[in-house]
C-alpha positions in Angstrom: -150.0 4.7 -20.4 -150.3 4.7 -16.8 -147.7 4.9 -15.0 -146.8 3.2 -11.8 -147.4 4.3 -8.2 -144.7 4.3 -5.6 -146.1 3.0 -2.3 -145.8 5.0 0.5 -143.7 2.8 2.2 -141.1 2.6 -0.1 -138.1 4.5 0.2 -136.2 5.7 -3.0 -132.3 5.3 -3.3 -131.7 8.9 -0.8 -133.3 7.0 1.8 -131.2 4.1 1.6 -128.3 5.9 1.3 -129.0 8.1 4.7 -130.0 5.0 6.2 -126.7 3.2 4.9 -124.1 6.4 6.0 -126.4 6.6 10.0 -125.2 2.5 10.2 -121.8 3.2 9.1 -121.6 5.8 11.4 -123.4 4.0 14.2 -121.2 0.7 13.5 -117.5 2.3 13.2 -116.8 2.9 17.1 -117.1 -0.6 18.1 -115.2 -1.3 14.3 -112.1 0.8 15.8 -112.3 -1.0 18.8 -112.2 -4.2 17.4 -108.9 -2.6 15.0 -107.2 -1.4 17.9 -108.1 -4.7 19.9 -106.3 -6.8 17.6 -102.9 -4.3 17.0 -99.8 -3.6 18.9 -99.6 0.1 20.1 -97.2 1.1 18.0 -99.2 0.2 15.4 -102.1 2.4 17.2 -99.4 5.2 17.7 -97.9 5.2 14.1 -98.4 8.2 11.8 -101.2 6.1 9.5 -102.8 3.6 12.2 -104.2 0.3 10.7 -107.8 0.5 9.4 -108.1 -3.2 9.2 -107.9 -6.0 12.1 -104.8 -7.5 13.2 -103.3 -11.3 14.7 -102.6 -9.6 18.5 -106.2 -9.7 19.6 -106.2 -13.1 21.4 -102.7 -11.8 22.8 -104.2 -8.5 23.9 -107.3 -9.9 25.4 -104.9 -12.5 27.2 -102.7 -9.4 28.7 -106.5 -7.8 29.8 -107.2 -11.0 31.9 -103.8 -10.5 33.8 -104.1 -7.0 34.3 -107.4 -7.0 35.8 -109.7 -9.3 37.5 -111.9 -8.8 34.0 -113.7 -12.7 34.7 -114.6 -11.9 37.4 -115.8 -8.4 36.9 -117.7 -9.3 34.3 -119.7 -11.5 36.6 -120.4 -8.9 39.1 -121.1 -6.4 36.2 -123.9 -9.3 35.1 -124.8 -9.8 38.5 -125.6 -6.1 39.5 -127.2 -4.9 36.2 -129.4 -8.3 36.5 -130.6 -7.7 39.6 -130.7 -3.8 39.4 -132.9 -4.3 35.8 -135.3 -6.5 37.5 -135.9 -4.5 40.6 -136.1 -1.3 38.7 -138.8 -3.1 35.8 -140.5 -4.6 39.0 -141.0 -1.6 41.0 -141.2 0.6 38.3 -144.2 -0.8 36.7 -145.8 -1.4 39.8 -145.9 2.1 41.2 -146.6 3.3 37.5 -149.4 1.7 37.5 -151.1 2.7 40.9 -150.1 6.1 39.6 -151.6 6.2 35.9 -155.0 4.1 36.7 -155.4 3.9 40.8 -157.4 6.7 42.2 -156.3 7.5 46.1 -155.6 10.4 48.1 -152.3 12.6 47.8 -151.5 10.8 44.0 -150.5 14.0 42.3 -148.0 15.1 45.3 -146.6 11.9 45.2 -146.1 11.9 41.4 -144.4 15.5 41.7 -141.9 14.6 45.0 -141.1 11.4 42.8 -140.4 13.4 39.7 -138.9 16.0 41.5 -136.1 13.7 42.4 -134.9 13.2 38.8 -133.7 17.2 39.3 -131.7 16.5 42.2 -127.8 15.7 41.1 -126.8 12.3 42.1 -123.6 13.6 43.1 -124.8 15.3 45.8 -125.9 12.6 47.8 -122.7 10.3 47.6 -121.3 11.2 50.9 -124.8 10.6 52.5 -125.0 7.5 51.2 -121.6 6.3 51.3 -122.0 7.3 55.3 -125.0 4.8 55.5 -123.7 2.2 53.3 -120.0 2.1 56.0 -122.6 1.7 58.8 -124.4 -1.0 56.9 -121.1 -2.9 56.8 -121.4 -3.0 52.5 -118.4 -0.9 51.2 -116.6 -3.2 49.0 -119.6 -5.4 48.8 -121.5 -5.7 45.8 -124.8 -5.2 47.6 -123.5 -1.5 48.3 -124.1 -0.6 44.6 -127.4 -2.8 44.2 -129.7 -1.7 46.4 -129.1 1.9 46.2 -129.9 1.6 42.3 -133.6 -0.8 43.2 -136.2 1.8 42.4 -136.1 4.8 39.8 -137.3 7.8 39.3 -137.2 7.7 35.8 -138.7 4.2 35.3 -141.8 5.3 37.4 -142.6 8.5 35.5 -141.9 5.9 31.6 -144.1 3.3 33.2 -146.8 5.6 34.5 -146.5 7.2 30.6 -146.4 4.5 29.0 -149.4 2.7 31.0 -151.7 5.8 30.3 -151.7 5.4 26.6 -151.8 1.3 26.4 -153.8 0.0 29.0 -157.5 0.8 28.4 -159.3 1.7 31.7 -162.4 -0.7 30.5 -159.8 -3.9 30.8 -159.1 -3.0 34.5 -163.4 -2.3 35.0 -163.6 -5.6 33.3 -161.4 -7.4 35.8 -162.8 -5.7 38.7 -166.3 -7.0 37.5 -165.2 -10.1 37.6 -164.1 -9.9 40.7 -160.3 -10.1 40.4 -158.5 -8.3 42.8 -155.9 -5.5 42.5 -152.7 -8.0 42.3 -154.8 -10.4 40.0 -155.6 -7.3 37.5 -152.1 -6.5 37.5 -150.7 -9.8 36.8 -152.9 -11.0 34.3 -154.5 -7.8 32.4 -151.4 -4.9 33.2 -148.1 -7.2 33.0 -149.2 -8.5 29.2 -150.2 -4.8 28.0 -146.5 -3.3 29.9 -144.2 -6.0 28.1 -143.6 -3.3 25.5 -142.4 -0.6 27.8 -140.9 -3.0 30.2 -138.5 -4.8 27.7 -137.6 -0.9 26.6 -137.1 0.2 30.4 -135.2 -3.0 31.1 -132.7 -2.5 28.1 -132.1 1.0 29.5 -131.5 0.1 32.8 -129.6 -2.6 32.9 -126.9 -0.7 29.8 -126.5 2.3 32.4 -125.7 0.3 35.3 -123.3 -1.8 32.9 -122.0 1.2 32.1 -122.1 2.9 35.3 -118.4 4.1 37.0 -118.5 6.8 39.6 -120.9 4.8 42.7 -119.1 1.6 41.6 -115.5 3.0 42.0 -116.2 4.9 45.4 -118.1 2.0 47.0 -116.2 -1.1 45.3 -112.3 -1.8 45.7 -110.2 -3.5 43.0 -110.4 -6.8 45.0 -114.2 -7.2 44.3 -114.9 -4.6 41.1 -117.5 -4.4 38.2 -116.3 -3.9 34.9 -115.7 -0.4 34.4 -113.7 -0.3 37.8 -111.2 -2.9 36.2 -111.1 -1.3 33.0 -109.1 1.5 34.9 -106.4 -0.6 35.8 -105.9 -1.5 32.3 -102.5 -0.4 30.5 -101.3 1.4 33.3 -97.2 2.7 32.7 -95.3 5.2 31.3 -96.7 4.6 28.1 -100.1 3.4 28.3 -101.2 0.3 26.0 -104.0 1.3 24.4 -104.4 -2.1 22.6 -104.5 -4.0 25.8 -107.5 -1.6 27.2 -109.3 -1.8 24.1 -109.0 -5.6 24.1 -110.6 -5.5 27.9 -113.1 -2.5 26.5 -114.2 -4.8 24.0 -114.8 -7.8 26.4 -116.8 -5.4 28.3 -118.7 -4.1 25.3 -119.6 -7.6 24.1 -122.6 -8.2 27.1 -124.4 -5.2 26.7 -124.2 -5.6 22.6 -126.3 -9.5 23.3 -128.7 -8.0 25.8 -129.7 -5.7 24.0 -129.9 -7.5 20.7 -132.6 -10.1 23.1 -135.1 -7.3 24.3 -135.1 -5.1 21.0 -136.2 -8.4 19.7 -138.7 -8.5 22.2 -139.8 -4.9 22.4 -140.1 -5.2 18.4 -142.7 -8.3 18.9 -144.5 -6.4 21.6 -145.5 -3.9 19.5 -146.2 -6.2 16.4 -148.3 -7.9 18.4 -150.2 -5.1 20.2 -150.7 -3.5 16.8 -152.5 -7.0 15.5 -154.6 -7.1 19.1 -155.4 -2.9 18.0 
């Protein structure tokens, strides 16, 4: 009798149950937040809180809008990760490029000053660059937190990885054989082989500028603020309502939780498909 042969790629009943406790544990955060969304805070204060949701979230969420200016910090918040997330992927891939495959003079001192940026603290440069962003005329203006944020360290060093492994040097030899310029190589031979580590780059950069709180708070006011600013002026008093900022946290959660539910779709179809190219 001969008995059967587990395939490799099947887990047994300790994987599933790892796997199973990792989602619980990944899931429960945004769970509480949903619990403490929807309760009163003395429900949140009592000795046993609620584990379950409660009939106060559309109350709560309604006490969020009149706190803050959460509408329209939500569409700054979209506007300035959209714009920061494109510039970043843009520029980002670009320069990674011309530094993984491009041969030209001074390429290795460039990479290191880039690189060598990422070890610099950010906060060190705020006053600087508040200084030039007052004699720009941008504080309070949601340009002041955009274009300081258009080209990153980080995303030129992934790219210029990323590029190195998946973009064979005989496709660029190829293109240049054929005659197609620089611009024409990158747009029809690098941008299909980058998708991959451009979905992966974008998801990243646009969460932390979603998330992002100490440049938007010194260069915004409360007039004109992005997400996280208004979140601050949530259930301010003597007691503070923690209901009424979860409700506003969880309007502010919701965003990041669809984008990045689009490109993990994306970056898993990226490398489906460049495994069935392989």
């Amino acid at each position: 009798m001969k008995l059967a042969r587990r395939s490799p790629l099947q887990g047994g009943p300790l994987a599933y149950a790892v796997l199973a406790l990792a989602t619980l544990l990944a899931v429960f955060p945004f769970y509480w937040t949903l619990v403490a969304a929807s309760r009163s805070n003395a429900e949140l204060s009592a000795a046993t809180p609620a584990l379950t949701p409660g009939p106060n979230l559309f109350h709560n969420i309604g006490e969020a809008l009149q706190q803050a200016a959460i509408g329209s910090a939500l569409l700054n918040s979209l506007l300035v990760s959209s714009v920061v997330t494109a510039g970043v992927v843009l520029s980002s891939t670009l320069a990674g490029f011309a530094f993984a495959k491009l041969r030209f003079r001074g390429r290795g001192l460039l990479l290191a000053l880039t690189v060598g940026t990422m070890m610099i603290p950010p906060q060190l440069g705020v006053i600087p660059l508040f200084m030039v962003i007052v004699r720009l005329d941008l504080q309070n203006k949601l340009p002041a937190v955009i274009l300081p944020s258009l080209v990153s360290a980080f995303g030129v060093f992934f790219m210029r990885q990323f590029l190195l492994q998946a973009l064979p040097d005989e496709l660029i030899e190829a293109g240049r054989m054929d005659g197609a310029s620089a611009l024409r190589i990158f747009r029809s031979i690098v941008l299909p082989v980058a998708r991959p580590g451009m979905a992966v780059l974008g998801m990243l950069t646009f969460m932390a500028t979603w998330n992002d709180f100490f440049w938007p708070i010194v260069a915004l006011s409360s007039q004109n603020p992005t997400v996280q600013v208004a979140l601050k002026s949530l259930g301010q008093g003597y007691v503070p309502d923690q209901s009424v900022v979860m409700a506003g946290t969880l309007l502010g959660t919701l965003p990041v939780l669809v984008v990045f539910a689009l490109l993990g779709r994306q970056i898993v179809g990226g490398i489906m498909q460049g495994a069935v190219k392989g």
